[in-house]
C-alpha positions as CSV (number, residue, x, y, z in Angstrom):
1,X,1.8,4.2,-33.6
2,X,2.3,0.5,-32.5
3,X,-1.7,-0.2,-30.9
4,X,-1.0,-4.1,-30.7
5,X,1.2,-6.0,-27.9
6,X,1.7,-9.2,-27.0
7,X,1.6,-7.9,-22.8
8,X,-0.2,-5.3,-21.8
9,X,0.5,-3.8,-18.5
10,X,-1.8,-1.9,-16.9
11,X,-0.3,0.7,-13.9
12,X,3.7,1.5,-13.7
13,X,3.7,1.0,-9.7
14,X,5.5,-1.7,-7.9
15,X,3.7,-4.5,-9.4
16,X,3.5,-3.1,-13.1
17,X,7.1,-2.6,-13.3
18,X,8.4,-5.6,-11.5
19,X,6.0,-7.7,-13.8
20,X,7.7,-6.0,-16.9
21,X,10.9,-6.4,-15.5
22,X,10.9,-10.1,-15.5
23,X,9.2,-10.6,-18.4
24,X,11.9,-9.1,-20.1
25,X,14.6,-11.2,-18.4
26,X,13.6,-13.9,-19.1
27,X,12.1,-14.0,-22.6
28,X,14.1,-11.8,-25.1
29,X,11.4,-11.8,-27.4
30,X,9.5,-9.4,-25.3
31,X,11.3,-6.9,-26.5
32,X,9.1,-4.3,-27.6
33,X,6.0,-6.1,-27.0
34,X,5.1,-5.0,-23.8
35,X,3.0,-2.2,-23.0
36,X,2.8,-0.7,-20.1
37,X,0.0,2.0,-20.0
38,X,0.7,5.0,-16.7
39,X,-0.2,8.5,-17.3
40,X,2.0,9.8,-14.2
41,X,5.0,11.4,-14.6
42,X,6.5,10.5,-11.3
43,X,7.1,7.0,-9.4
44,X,7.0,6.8,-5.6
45,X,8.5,4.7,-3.3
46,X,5.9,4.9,-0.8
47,X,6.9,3.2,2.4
48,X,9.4,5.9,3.0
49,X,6.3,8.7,3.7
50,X,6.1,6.7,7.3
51,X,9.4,7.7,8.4
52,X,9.0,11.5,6.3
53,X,5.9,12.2,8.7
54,X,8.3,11.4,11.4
55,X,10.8,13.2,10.8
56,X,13.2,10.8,9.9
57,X,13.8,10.6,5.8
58,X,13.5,13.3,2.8
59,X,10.4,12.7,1.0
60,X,12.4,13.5,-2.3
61,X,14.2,10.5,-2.0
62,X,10.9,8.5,-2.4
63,X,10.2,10.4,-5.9
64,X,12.1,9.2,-9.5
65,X,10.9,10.0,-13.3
66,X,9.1,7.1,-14.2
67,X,10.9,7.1,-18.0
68,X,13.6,6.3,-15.5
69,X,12.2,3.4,-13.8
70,X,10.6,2.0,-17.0
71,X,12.3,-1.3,-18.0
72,X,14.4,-1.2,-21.2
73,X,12.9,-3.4,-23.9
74,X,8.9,-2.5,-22.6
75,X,6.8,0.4,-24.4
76,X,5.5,3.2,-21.6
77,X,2.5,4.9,-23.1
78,X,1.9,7.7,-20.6
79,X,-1.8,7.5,-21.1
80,X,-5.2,6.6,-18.5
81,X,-7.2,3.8,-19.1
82,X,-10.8,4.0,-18.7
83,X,-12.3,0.6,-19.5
84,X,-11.3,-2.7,-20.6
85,X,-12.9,-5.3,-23.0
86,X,-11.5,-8.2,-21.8
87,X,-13.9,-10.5,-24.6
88,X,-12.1,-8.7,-27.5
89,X,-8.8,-8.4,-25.8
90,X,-9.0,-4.4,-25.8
91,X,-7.8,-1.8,-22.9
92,X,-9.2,1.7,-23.8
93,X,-7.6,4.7,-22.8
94,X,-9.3,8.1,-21.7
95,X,-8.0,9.9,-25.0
96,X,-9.6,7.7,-27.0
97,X,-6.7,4.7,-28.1
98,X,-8.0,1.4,-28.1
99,X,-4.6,-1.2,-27.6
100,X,-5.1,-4.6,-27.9
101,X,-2.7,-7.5,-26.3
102,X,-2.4,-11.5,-26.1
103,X,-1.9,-11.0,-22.5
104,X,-3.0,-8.1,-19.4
105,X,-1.6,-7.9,-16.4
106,X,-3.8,-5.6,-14.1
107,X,-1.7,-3.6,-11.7
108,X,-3.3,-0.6,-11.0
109,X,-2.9,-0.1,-7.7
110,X,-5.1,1.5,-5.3
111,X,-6.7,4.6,-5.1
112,X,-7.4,7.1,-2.3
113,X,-11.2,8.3,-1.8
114,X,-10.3,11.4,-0.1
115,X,-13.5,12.8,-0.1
116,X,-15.1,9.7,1.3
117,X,-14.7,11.1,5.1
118,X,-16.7,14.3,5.7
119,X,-14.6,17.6,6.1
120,X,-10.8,15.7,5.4
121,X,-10.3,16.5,1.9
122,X,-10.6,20.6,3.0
123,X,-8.7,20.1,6.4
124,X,-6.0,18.5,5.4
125,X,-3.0,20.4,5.3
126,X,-3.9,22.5,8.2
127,X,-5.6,23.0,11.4
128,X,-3.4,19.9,12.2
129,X,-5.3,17.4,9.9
130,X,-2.5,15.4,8.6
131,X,-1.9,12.1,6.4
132,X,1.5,10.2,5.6
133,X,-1.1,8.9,2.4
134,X,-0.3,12.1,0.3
135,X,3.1,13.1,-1.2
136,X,1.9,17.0,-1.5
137,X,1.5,16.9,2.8
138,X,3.5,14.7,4.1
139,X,6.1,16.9,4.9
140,X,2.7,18.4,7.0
141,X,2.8,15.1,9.2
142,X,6.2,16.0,10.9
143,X,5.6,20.1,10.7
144,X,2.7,19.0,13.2
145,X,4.2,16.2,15.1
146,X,7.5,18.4,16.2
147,X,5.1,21.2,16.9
148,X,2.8,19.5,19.1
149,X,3.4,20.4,23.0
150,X,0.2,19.1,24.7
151,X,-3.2,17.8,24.0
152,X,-5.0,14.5,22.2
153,X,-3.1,12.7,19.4
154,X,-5.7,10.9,17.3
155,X,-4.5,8.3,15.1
156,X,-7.1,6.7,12.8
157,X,-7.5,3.1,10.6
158,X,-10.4,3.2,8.3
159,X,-12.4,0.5,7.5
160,X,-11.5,-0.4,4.2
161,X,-8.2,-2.1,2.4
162,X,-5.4,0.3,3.0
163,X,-2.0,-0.1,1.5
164,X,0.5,-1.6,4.1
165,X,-2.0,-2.2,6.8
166,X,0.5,-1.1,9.9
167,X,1.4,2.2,8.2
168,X,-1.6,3.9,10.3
169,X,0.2,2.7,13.6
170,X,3.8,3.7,12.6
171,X,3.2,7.0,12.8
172,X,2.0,6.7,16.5
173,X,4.3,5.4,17.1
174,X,6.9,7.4,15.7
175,X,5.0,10.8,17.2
176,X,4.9,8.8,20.7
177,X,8.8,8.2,21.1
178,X,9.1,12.2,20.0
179,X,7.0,13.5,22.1
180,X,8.8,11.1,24.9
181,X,12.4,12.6,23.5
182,X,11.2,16.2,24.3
183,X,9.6,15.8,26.9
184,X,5.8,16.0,26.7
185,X,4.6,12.9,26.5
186,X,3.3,13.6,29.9
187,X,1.4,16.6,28.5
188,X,0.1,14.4,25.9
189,X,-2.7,11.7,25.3
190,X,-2.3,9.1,22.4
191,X,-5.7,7.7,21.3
192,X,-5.6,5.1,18.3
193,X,-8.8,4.9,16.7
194,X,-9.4,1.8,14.5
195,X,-12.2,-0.2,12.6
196,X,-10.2,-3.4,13.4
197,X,-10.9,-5.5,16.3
198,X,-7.6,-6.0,17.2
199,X,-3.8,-3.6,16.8
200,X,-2.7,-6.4,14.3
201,X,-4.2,-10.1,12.4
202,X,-1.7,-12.2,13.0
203,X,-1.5,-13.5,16.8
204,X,2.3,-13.8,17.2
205,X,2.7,-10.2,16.5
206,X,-0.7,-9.0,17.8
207,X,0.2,-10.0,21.2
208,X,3.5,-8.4,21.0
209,X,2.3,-4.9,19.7
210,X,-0.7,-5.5,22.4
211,X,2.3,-5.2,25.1
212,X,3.9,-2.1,23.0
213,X,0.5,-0.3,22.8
214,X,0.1,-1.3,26.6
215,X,3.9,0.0,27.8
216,X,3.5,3.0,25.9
217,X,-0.1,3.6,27.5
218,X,-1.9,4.4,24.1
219,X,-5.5,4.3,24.5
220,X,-6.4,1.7,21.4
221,X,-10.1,1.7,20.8
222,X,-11.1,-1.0,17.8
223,X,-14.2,-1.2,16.2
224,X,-14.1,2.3,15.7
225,X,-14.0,4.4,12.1
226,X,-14.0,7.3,11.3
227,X,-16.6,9.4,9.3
228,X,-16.1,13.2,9.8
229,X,-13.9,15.4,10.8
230,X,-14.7,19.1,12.0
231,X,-11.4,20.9,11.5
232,X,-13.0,24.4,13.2
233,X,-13.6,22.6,16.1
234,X,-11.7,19.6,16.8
235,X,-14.0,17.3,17.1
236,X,-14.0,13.5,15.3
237,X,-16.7,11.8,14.4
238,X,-16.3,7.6,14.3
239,X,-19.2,5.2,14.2
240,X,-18.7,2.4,16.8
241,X,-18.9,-0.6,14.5
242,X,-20.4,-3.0,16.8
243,X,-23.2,-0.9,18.1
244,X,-23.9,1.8,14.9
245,X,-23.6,5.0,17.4
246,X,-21.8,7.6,16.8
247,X,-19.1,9.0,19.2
248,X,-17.1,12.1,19.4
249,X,-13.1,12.5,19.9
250,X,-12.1,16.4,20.7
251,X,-8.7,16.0,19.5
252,X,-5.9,19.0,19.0
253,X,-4.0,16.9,16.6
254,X,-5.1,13.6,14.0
255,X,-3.5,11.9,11.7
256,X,-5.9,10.4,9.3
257,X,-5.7,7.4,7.1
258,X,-8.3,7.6,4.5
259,X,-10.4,5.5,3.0
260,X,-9.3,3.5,-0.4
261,X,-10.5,1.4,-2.7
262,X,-10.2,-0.7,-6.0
263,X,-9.5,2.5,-9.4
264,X,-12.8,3.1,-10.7
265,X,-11.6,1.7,-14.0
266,X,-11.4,-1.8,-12.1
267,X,-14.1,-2.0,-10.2
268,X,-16.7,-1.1,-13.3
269,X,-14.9,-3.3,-15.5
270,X,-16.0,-6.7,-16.2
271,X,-12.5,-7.9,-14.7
272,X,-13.9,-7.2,-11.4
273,X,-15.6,-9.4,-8.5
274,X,-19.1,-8.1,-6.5
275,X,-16.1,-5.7,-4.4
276,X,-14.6,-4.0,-7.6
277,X,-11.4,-5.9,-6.8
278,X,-9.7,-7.9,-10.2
279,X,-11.0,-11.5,-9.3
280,X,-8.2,-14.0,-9.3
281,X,-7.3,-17.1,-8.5
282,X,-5.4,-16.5,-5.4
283,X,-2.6,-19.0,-5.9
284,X,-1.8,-18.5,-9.5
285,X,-2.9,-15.0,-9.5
286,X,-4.7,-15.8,-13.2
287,X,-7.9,-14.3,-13.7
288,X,-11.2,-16.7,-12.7
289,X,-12.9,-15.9,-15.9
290,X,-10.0,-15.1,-18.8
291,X,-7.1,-16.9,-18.6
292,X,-5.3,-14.4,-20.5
293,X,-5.4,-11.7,-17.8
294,X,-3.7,-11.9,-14.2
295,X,-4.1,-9.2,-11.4
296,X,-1.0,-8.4,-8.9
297,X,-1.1,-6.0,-6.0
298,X,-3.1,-4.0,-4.3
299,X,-6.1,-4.0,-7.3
300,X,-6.5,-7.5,-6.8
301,X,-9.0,-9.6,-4.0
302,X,-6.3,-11.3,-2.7
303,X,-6.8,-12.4,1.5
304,X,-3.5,-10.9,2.5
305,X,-2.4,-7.3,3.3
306,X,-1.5,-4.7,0.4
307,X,2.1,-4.2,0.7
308,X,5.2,-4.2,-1.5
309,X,6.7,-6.9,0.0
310,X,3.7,-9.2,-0.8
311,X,4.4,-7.7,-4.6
312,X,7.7,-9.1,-4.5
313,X,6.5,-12.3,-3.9
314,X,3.7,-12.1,-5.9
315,X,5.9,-10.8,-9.3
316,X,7.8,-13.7,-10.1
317,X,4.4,-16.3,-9.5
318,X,2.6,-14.0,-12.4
319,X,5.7,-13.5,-14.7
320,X,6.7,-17.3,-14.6
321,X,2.9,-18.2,-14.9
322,X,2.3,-16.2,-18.1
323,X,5.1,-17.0,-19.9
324,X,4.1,-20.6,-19.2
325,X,1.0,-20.0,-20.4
326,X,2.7,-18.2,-23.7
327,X,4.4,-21.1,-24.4
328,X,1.2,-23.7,-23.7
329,X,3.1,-25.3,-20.9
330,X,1.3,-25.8,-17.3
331,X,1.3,-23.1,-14.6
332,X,3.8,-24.4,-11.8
333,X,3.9,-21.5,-9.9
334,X,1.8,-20.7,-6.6
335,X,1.6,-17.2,-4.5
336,X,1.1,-18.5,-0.7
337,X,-0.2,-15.2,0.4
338,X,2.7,-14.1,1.8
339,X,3.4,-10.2,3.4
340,X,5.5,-8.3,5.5
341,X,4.8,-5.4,7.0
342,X,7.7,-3.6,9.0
343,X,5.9,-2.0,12.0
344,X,8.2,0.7,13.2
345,X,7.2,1.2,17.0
346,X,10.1,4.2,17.8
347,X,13.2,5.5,16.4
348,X,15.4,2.7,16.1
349,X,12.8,-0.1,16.7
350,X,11.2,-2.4,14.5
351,X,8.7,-5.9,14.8
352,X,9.5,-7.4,11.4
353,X,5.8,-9.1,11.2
354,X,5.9,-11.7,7.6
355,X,3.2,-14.3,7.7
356,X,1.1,-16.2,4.9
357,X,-2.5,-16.6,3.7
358,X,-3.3,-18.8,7.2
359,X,-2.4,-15.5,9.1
360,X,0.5,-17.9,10.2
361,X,4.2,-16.7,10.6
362,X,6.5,-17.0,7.6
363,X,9.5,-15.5,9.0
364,X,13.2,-15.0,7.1
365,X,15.2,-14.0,10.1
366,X,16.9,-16.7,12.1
367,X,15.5,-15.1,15.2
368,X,11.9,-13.8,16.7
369,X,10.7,-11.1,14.6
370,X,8.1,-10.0,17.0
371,X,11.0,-8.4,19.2
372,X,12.0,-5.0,18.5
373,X,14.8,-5.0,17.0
374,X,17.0,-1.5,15.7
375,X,18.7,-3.7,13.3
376,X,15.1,-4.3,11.5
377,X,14.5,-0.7,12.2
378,X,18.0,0.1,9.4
379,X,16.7,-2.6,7.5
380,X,13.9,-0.4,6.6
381,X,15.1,2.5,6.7
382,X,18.5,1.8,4.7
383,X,18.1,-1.2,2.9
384,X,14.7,-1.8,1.8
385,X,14.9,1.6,-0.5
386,X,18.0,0.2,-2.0
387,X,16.9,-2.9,-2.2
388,X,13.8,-1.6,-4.3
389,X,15.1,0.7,-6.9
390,X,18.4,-1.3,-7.8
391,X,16.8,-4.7,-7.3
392,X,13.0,-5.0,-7.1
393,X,12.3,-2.7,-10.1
394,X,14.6,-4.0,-11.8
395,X,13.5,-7.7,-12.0
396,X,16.1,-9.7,-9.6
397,X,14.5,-9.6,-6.5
């Protein structure tokens, strides 16, 4: 068995595969060289689970074989790693194998404390405790949103790194425009409890959700995060973040977005800064300490929000900057931070919110992207899937 690559590629997500993907377009003697290391079995496309807890998409079609989504040319070995040694150029795996490489690209996503917020992990699922963040209940998200007749919606944002940072006030929204469509939003009251201090970072769009929040009379309290959950009774627990008291919600439905953080892999490694994330330079996206090893996506300490989009952007700049570095030229390529986050505020509305490492608008659309918009809304819905699978994955875009 082959234990020696030139790349080795470390998580078969967005960033693993995308990075593998162009790496093999564009230098034919990859072939067969690169290693990318996954032990799952599945691949998810995981902006879709917004629009599954609302009712509006089939979480199957955000599930392929990952043999299927491997690029031809790159070596899957369907195994776990559980340490690196990045001084002798080694990534161990939990049964033991010990691969070596020339190059490592770190892309192993983001991982899900479930059990970090008291009484979540055994609610969720029922006693309508629900979470867009897990495949197995999604489907759970909608069974309690359509179900839901009067009462306190609770909508939470931790306060940690989450994967696409508007995802927690989607489904709001989504579960505000139902309960308008059949006729109990009157019975019902939306509170959105968040650790940030504002509904969004980036003013333009900020201001605009601010008037969205406002029209659809949400009760938006910041600062907040949440800590425990009694399912039995009803009652949330968040620490005010400003003060350090602790307040009670009595909700009858939440939807909860847990906490995450870097893979425990990563953050025990020596690849990792004092937060566990994989500490690169944020422009090239090479690693501050070996220059043999970049980090892409959500693993790494990047200043801009975990999303796919900012993978996209962030694929090429590590693909073209290794393969520089292969061939002892200089690294031209720079990441400027960019990410997009498609906030869905209803059925058939969308802000398309894109904006750089100064928080500063970086917009693609010849018009103003903080509107809402139902052609952004098909966009996401429609095109982005399509756009992933037949082009993102697959190294052209």
């Amino acid at each position: 068995m082959k234990t020696s690559f030139k790349v080795v590629i470390v998580g078969g997500g967005t960033a693993g595969i995308s990075v593998a993907a162009r790496l093999l377009r564009q230098s034919h003697s990859l072939q067969g060289e690169i290693a990318i290391i996954d032990p799952a079995e599945k691949h998810y496309y995981q902006p879709l689970w917004t629009l599954v807890g609302g009712g509006a998409a089939n979480k199957w079609d955000s599930e392929r074989e990952m043999r299927s989504v491997i690029p031809k040319g790159a070596v899957w070995l369907k195994e776990a790693v559980s340490s690196f040694d990045p001084n002798q150029n080694q990534v161990l795996t939990q049964n033991g194998t010990t691969y070596t490489y020339d190059f490592l690209v770190v892309a192993g996503g983001i991982e899900i404390n479930w059990g970090a917020i008291k009484g979540l992990k055994e609610a969720l699922g029922t006693k309508s405790v629900c979470s867009n963040y897990s495949f197995e209940h999604v489907d759970y998200t909608w069974e309690t949103i359509r179900n839901f007749k009067e009462g306190t919606a609770l909508f939470t944002h931790p306060n940690t790194p989450v994967k696409c940072g508007g995802a927690p006030q989607k489904i709001m929204h989504l579960a505000e425009d139902h309960f308008n469509n059949v006729n109990v939003r009157d019975n019902i009251n939306v509170i959105f409890g968040s650790a940030n201090p504002a509904i969004f970072d980036v003013l333009k769009y900020r201001e605009a959700l601010e008037k969205v929040i406002e029209r659809k009379n949400i009760d938006a309290r910041f600062r907040r995060n949440l800590i425990e959950i009694k399912a039995d009774e009803k009652i949330a627990i968040f620490e005010n973040l400003d003060t350090g008291i602790l307040e009670e919600i009595k909700y009858d439905m939440i939807h909860v977005t847990p906490y995450m953080c870097s893979p425990k892999f990563i953050r025990t490694s020596a690849l990792a800064d004092e937060c566990g994330w994989v500490d690169v330079d944020k422009f090239t996206l090479q690693h501050k300490k070996y220059s043999n090893v970049f980090g892409i996506g959500d693993n790494a300490n990047l200043p801009t929000s975990k999303t796919g989009a900012a993978i996209r952007k962030q694929a090429p700049v590590v693909a073209q900057n290794l393969i520089a570095l292969m061939r002892q030229q200089p690294m031209t390529q720079m990441y400027n931070g960019y990410s997009s986050c498609p906030i869905v505020t209803g059925y058939n509305k969308l802000i398309l919110a894109e904006f750089d490492y100064n928080k500063e608008p970086v917009e693609s659309m010849p018009f103003n992207q903080a509107v809402e918009r139902s052609s952004m809304y098909f966009m996401k819905k429609d095109l982005l899937p399509v756009m992933y699978w037949d082009g993102m994955l697959k190294g052209t875009m």
